[in-house]
N, C-alpha and C positions, 0 to 999 in steps of 0.2 A: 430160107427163113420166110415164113408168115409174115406178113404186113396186111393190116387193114386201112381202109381211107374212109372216114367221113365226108357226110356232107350234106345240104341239104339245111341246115341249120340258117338262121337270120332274125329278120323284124319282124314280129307279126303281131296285130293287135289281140285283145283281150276278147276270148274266144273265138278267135281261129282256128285254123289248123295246120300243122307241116309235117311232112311226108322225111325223115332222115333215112340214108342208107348209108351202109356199111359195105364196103367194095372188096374185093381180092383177087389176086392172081393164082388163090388156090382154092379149089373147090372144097364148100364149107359146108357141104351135108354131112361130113361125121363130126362136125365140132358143134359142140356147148355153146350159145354164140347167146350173149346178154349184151343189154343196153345197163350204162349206169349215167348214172350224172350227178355232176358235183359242183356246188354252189362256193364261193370265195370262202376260204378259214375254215370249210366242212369236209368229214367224208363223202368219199362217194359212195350214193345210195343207188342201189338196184332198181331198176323202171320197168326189164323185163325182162324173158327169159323163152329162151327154145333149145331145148332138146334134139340130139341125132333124131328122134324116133316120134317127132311130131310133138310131144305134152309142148306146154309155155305154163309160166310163171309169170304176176305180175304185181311188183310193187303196191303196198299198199294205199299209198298216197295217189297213186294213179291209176289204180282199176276203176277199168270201166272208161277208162280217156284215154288210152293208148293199145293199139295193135301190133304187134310184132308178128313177119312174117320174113319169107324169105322165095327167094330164085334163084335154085339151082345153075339153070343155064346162062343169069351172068353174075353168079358166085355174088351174090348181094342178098344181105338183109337189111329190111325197112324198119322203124319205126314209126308207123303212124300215129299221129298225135291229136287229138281234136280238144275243141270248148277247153283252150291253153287259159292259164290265168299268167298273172302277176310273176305268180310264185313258181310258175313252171322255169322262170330264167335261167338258164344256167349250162356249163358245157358239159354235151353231150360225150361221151364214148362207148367206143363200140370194143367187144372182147370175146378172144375166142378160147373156147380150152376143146385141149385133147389131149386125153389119159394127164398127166404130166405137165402139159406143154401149154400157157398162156399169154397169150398175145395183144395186144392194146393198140387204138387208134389212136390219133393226136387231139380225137375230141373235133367236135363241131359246137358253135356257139348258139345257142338258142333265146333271145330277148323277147320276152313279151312286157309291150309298152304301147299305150293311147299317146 
């Protein structure tokens, strides 16, 4: 079974920036592997997106403020994040699909606060 680990997540003030990754014990080049995150009483919205085959997708609310990327050799993808506001609060997860088959991290907490 798939398992993924956040992490990476904390305090940071209003326009900063933090680097999340997404961890595994299974190599995650042929998965679907998105970031979502979801704010208290909401769903979870899409932040971003990679593909097996290189494309990315990315949130509207946040293009152009976040990078999503990944490494191969230690099975982790990132979420970089910059010029964070207020409103970027909120936990992170990390998700992977293949054909079928999806998987979910426990989420990492992201607070942006002065």
């Amino acid at each position: 079974q798939v398992q993924l680990v956040e992490s990476g997540g904390g305090l940071v003030q209003p326009g900063g920036s933090l680097r999340l990754s997404c961890t595994s014990a299974t190599d995650l080049s042929f998965y679907t592997m998105k970031w979502y995150r979801q704010l208290p009483g909401e769903q979870r919205e899409l932040v971003a997106g990679s593909g097996s085959g290189g494309s990315t997708d990315y949130g509207y609310s946040v293009k152009g403020s976040v990078t999503i990327s990944g490494d191969s050799t230690k099975k982790t993808v990132y979420l970089q994040m910059n010029n964070l506001k207020p409103g970027d609060s909120a936990s992170y997860y990390c998700n992977g699909v293949l054909g079928g088959f999806s998987c979910w991290g426990q989420g990492t907490q992201v607070t942006v606060s002065s």
